[in-house]
Structures are given as C-alpha cells and as structure tokens.
C-alpha angles and dihedrals in degrees: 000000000000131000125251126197118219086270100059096247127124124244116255111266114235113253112233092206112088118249120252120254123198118179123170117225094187149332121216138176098243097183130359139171143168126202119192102189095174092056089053107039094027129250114314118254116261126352125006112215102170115204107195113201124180130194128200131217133186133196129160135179143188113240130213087257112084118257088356114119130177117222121197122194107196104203124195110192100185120174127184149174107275090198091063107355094247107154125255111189134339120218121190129175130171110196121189126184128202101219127173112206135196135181099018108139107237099245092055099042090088091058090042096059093037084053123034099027101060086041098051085046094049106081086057091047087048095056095040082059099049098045081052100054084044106055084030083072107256129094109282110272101223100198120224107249118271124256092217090168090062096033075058096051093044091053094055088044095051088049095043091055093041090057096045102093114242097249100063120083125254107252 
C-alpha cells in the first residue's frame, strides 16, 4: 500500500545516487594584459568604427587533492577599426578557478567542468574585462554571455572530425 498525501499526489521517492556538490575554493586572475594601441601609435586617421570580437578557451585539470579540479577560461577581447582593420585595443585574460566537486558520475564530469564552472566564473571575468577596457581608456565592453553548452559541443565536434580519417565520408 502507498501513501498518499490530502492532494492525491505521491510522496517523492528518495534518489539512491548521491547529489552533486560543487563548491568554489577560490577564483584568481592567472594572466592578464591590456594593449591600447591607439594610445601608443595616436588616434587613427578618419572614422572609428570599432568591431569587438571575443574568443573563448577552456582547459580543466584533476589535482593531487582528491575531487578538487582547477579550470582555467582563456578570454581574447580584440577591437579594431572596421574602416582599415588597424587594432584598437587588445584585451587577454586568463581565469582559473579552484572547485571541489562530488557526485559527478565519471563520464560527465568532463562536460561538467567544461560547463558549470566557466559559467559560475563568468560574471567575475566579465566585470574584470570591462573595468579593463575602461581604465584602459575606452567605454567598458560589457561581453554577451557565453553559450558554454555550444563552445562544448563545438569542441567535441572539432575533435571528432579531427580524428575521422580523411578518407571516410561525412554521415
């Protein structure tokens, strides 16, 4: 016989798997620069229609304590004139984050890495940038959020085909 509860709904049965725990130990600006290439080589000649583009880099590792992993997001904030392509200003950071992690099955854990931690560091990367661009002497570049999910998938996708040898068709 079950139990029911006054509404007519069962009570939750109890999971057997354990349930993931994600705690950040810290968080750290492992490499960072600014180049203002205006400032150094003065301000370019006619109008200034600055394109910003940004490109994302993961990389995680186990460390010798157990369930903790480092995670490091690489970032690469490049404007430049639109009119002749001369640079304005170059932005890299490199963000690493300290997590220990429980109750991540082993063959998600790479995903999971890859995944939530990036997207629990970004909204301290995002302000590092735009306090950069800003003292740097520019309006503050506030970045789109990441899509981690897709820059995963892409990933995958980009080793699967590398590892496909070139003779056999694409499915």
């Amino acid at each position: 016989m079950t139990e029911e509860n006054t509404n007519g709904v069962q009570p939750a049965q109890t999971n057997p798997q354990a349930a993931v725990r994600l705690q950040i130990l810290t968080q750290y600006i492992r490499d960072l620069s600014f180049e203002n290439a205006v400032a150094q080589k003065g301000l370019p000649s006619g109008d200034v229609q600055p394109e910003i583009g940004v490109q994302v880099s993961l990389d995680a590792r186990k460390r010798q304590v157990e369930n903790q992993y480092e995670v490091i997001t690489k970032f690469r904030v490049q404007s430049t004139n639109a009119n002749d392509k001369s640079p304005i200003f170059l932005c890299e950071l490199d963000y690493g984050g300290i997590f220990h992690i429980e109750g991540v099955p082993e063959d998600q854990l790479h995903a999971f890495l890859m995944i939530e931690c990036p997207r629990m560091m970004f909204p301290f990367v995002r302000r590092i940038v735009s306090d950069m661009t800003r003292d740097g002497g520019f309006p503050p570049f506030n970045m789109d959020p990441v899509d981690f999910v897709a820059l995963y998938r892409q990933e995958i996708a980009r080793r699967m085909q590398a590892e496909r040898p070139a003779d056999q068709p694409l499915s």
